[in-house]
C-alpha positions in Angstrom: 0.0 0.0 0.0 2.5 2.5 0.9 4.5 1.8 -2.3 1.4 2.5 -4.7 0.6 5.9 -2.1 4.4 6.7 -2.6 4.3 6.3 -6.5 1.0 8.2 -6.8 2.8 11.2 -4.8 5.7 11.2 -7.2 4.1 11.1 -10.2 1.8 14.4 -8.4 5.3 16.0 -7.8 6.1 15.5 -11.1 2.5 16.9 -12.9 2.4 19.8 -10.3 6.2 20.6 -11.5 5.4 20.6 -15.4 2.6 23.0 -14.6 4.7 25.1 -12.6 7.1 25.2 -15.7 4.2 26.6 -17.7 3.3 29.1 -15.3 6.5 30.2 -15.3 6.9 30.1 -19.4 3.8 32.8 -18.9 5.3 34.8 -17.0 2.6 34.2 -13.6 5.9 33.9 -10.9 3.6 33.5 -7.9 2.0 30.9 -9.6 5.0 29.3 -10.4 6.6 29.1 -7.5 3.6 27.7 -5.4 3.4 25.3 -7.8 7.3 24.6 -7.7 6.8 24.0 -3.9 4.1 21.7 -4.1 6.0 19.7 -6.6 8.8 19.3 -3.6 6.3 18.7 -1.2 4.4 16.3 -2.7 7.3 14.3 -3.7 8.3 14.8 -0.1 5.4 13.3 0.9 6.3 10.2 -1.1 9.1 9.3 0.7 7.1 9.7 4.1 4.5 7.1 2.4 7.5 4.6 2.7 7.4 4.8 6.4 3.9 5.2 6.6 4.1 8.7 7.7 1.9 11.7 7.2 0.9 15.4 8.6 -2.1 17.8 8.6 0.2 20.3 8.7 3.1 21.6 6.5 5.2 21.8 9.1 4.9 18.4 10.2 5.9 16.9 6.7 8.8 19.1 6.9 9.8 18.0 10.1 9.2 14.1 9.8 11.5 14.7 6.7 14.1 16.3 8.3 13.6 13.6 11.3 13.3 10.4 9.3 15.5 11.0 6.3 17.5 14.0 6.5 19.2 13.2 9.6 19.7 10.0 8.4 21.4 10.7 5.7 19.4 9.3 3.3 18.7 12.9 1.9 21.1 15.4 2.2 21.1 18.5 4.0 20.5 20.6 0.9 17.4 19.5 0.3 16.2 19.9 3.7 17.2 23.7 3.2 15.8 23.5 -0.9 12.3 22.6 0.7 12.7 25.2 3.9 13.6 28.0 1.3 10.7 26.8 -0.8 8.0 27.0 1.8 9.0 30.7 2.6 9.0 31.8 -0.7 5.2 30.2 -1.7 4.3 31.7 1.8 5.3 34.9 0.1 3.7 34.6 -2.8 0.3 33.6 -1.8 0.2 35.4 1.8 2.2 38.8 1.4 0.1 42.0 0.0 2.4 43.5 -2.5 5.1 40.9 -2.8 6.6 40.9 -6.3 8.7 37.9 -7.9 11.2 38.2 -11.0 12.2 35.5 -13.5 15.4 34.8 -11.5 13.4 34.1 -8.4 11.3 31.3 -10.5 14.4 30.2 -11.7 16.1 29.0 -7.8 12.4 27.6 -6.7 12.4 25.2 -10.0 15.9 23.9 -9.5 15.3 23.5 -5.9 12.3 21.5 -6.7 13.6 19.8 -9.1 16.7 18.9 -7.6 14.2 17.7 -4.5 12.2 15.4 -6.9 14.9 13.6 -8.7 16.9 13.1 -4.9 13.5 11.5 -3.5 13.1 9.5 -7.0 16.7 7.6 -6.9 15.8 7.1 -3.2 12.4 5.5 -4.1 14.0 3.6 -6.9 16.9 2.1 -4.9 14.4 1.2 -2.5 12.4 -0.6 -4.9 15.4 -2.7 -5.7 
């Protein structure tokens, strides 16, 4: 069960980031980047669905990650800060009156994310071997 929930999550990370990618292509950089950290979260969530772990809350899926697989080791510590930096910047976008995002901006929230999603997806897939 937790590997179909944890291959469903992965595949959401990776539709959420392709839409992000066209949000971007147009321009809309506060859609974008909420998109680009959903992508990371859900894919996040992925990995939690291996241990058969889950959280109303944003903050609990980053901490259980942090907890369970960045302290481990089994991420690394750059991803941890990817998805913290991530989850400020779509708390900007979506909560802050007047906030304004630029091209470059876009450009660090997708390579976080995507550097996020393919970690998590070699972890998956050596787990699946």
């Amino acid at each position: 069960m937790s590997m179909d929930l944890s291959k469903w999550r992965i595949e959401k990370a990776e539709m959420t980031f392709k839409d992000g990618e066209q949000l971007e292509h147009m321009g809309s950089y506060h859609s974008a980047i909420n998109r680009f950290y959903y992508a990371a979260f859900h894919a996040v969530r992925a990995l939690l669905a291996t241990k058969e772990m889950d959280s109303a809350k944003h903050s609990g899926i980053i901490s259980f990650y942090n907890k369970e697989f960045v302290k481990a080791g089994i991420v690394s510590k750059t991803s941890s800060k990817a998805l913290s930096d991530l989850f400020r910047l779509r708390s900007h976008a979506d909560y802050d009156d007047f906030k304004t995002f630029n091209k470059d901006d876009c450009l660090i929230a997708r390579e976080q994310a995507k550097g996020i999603i393919q970690e998590i997806s070699n972890v998956l897939r050596e787990n699946q071997d």
